[in-house]
N, C-alpha and C positions, 0 to 999 in steps of 0.2 A: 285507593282510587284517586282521591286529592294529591299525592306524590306522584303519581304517574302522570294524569291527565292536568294536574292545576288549577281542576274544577272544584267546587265544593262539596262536598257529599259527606252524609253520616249516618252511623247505625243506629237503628231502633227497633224494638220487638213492634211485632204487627199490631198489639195489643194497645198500643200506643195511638195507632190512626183511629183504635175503632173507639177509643175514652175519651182521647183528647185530639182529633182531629183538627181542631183549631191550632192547637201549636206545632202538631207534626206537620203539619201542611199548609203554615203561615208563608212562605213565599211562592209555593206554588208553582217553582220554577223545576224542581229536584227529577227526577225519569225514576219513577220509585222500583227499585228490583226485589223481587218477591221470592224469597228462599223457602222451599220445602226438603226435606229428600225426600218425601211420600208422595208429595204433590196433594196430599191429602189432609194436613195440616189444618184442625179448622181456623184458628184465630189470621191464617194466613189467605183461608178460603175468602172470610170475610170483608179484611182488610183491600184484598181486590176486589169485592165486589163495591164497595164503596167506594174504589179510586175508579172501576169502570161506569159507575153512575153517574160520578162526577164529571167524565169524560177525557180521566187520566190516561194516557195510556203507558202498560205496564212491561217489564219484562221477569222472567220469572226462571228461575234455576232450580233444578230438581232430578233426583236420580232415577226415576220411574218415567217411562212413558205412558200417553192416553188418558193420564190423571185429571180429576177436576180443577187443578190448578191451571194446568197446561188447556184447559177447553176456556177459561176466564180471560188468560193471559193475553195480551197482544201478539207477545213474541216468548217462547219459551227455549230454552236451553237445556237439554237431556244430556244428563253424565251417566254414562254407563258403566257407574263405578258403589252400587247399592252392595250391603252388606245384609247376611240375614241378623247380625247382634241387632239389638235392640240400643247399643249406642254406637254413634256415627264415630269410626274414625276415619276409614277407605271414603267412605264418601262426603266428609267434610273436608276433609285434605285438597279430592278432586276440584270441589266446589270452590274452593277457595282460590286452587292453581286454576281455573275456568276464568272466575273472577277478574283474577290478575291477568292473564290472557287478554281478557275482555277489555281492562283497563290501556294496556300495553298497546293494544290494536286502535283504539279511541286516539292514543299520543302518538301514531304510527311511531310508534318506538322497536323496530322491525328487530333490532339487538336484544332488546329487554324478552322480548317474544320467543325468539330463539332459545335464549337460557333457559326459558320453564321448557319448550321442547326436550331440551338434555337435561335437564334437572334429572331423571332416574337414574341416568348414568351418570350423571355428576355427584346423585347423592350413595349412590350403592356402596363404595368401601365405609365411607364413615356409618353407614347404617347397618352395614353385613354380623359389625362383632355387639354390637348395642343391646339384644335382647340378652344376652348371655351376661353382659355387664348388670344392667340395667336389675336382672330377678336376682344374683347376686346381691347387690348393694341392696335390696329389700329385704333381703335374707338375712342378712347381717344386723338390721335394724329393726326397733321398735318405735313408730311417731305418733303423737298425741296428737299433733296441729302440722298442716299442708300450709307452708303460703309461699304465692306464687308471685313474681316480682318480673314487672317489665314497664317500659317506656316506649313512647312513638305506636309503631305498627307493632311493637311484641305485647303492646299491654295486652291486645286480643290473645296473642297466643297465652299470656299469663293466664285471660278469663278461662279460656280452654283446656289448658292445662290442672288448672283446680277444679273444673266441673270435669273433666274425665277422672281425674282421681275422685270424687265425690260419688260420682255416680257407679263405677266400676268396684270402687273397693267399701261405699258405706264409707267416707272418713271425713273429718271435718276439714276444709280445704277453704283457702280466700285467696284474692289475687287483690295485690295493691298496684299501683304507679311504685317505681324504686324507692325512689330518694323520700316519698312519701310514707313510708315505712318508718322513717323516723317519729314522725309525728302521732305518736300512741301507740300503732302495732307491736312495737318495737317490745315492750313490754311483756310480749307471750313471749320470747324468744328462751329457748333450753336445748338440751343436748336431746329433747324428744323431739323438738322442733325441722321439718324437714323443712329450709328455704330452697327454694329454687330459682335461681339468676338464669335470666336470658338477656343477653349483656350483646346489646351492639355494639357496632360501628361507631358512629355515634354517641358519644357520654359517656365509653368506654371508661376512660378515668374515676371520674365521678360517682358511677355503679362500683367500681372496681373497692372506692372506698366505703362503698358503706359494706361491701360483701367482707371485709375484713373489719369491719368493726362488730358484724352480728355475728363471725367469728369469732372475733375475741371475746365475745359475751356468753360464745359456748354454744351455737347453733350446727346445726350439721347442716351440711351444704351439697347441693348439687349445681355445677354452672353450666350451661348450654351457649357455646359460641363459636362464633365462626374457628379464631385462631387465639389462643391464650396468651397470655403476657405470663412473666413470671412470678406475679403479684399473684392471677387469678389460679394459676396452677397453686400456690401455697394453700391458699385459701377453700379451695375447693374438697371436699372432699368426694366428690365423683363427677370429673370433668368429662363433657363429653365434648370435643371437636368435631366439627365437620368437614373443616376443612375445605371447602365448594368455591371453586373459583367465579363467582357469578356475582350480579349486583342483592347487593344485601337484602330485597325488599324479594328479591325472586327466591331467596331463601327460605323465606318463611314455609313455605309446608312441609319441607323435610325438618324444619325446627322444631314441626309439632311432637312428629316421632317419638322423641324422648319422655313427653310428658303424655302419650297413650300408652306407652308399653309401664310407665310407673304405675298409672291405675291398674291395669291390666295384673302387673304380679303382684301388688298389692291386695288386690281380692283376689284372687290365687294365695295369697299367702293365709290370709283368713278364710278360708275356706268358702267363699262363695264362687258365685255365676256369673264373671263378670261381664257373658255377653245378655247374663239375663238380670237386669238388677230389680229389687225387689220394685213394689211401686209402679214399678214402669210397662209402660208400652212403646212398639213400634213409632205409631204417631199420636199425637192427643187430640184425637177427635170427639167432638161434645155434641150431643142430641139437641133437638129443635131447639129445646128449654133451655140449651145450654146450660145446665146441670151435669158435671164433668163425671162422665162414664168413659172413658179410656175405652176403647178397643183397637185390638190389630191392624193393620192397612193393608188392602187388597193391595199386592205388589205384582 
């Protein structure tokens, strides 16, 4: 949103307004957007009820219509892109490309707009042969430790990246900044060690090096980018291109791809359910006492 529009804006769990509402909502200035996919979400429920007291007004993104969120909200946004798994990928993706949409249209950036229009067809060959790669190269291997590496707007995709492998396959997973990898992580690194590069535009070089130094240390590699050098192809051992002619920031939700279908055959490999992980529910909705009772969400 800050790249597109020049405004300033930043992410926070809803959890945040309802603890410390003095610092989440120290200038006051912010148009707080409110993500659910259930719309049923309680820390999210809450979190709007407090900025509609205040007499914030909010907008709200969510894959369900008619929900409690969408009745709080000022202005809501319905993606009709809900999933019955119990972890979001189809409809974080959507939400995300909404987002961006959202952000594009704010910068009347009528180009940038257009590109997530065709992003499905701009990302369909590179994504066509991916799943078949993708349960392969999990097949082949055994990983003790997930970590997930990125910079700028991929560090989210990183966080996303190791919470779908976390959640999907049961395995321990983190996501750093790149180059901050050096500084202590670096230390888990072995040939059980799955890293993952999402390597822009952007720093290209600089990533480029340290993906060859935690190779040389014996890390197994996967990289994720647009178009490789021949640095990143050595170094790689399961490159995925994309290939997508579009601006790099509109790439981001076919980038996610690679790092849902790794959780996905990952717990396929170990024999779970990875549209049902253990633990989990649909939404995490909590009783008056808020005393956390998980149940399903009326979709």
């Amino acid at each position: 949103m800050t790249s597109l529009t020049g405004r300033a804006a930043r992410a926070i769990p809803p959890s945040e307004i309802l603890l410390y509402p003095e610092l989440a909502l120290a200038d006051g200035k912010r148009v707080p957007v409110l993500i659910s996919r259930s719309g049923q979400t309680s820390e999210v429920l809450k979190a709007t009820e407090l900025l509609k007291a205040r007499g914030i007004r909010t907008l709200a993104i969510s894959c369900a219509a008619g929900q409690a969120l969408e009745k709080l909200a000022t202005l809501t946004i319905t993606i009709p892109a809900d999933e019955r798994s119990t972890v979001m990928t189809r409809s974080f993706t959507s939400m995300l490309l909404a987002l961006q949409y959202l952000g594009g249209y704010l910068a009347k950036n009528d180009a940038f707009c257009e590109s997530l229009v065709k992003m499905p067809d701009l990302a369909a060959p590179a994504l066509k042969s991916l799943p078949d790669r993708i349960r392969e190269f999990v097949g082949q291997h055994e990983f003790t430790d997930y970590v997930c590496l990125g910079h700028g707007p991929f560090f989210g995709l990183a966080c996303e990246y190791a919470l779908k492998t976390m959640e999907m396959s049961v395995s321990y997973a983190q996501s750093f900044h790149s180059l901050e990898f050096r500084h202590g992580p670096k230390s888990i690194v072995s040939p059980e060690t799955l890293l993952t590069f999402l390597l822009p535009g952007q720093g290209y070089q600089p990533e480029c090096d340290l993906l060859e130094e935690v190779k040389s240390l014996g890390a197994t590699t996967l990289v994720v980018t647009n178009r490789a050098d021949q640095r990143a192809r050595a170094a790689a051992d399961l490159l995925v291109e994309l290939a997508i002619d579009a601006p790099e920031l509109a790439r981001l939700p076919p980038s996610l791809v690679p790092g849902q279908l790794l959780g996905l055959y990952t717990g396929l490999k170990k024999g779970l359910n990875p549209d049902s992980p253990r633990n989990l529910t649909r939404a995490v909705i909590l009783d008056e006492e808020d005393s956390p009772r998980p149940e399903h969400a009326a979709l």
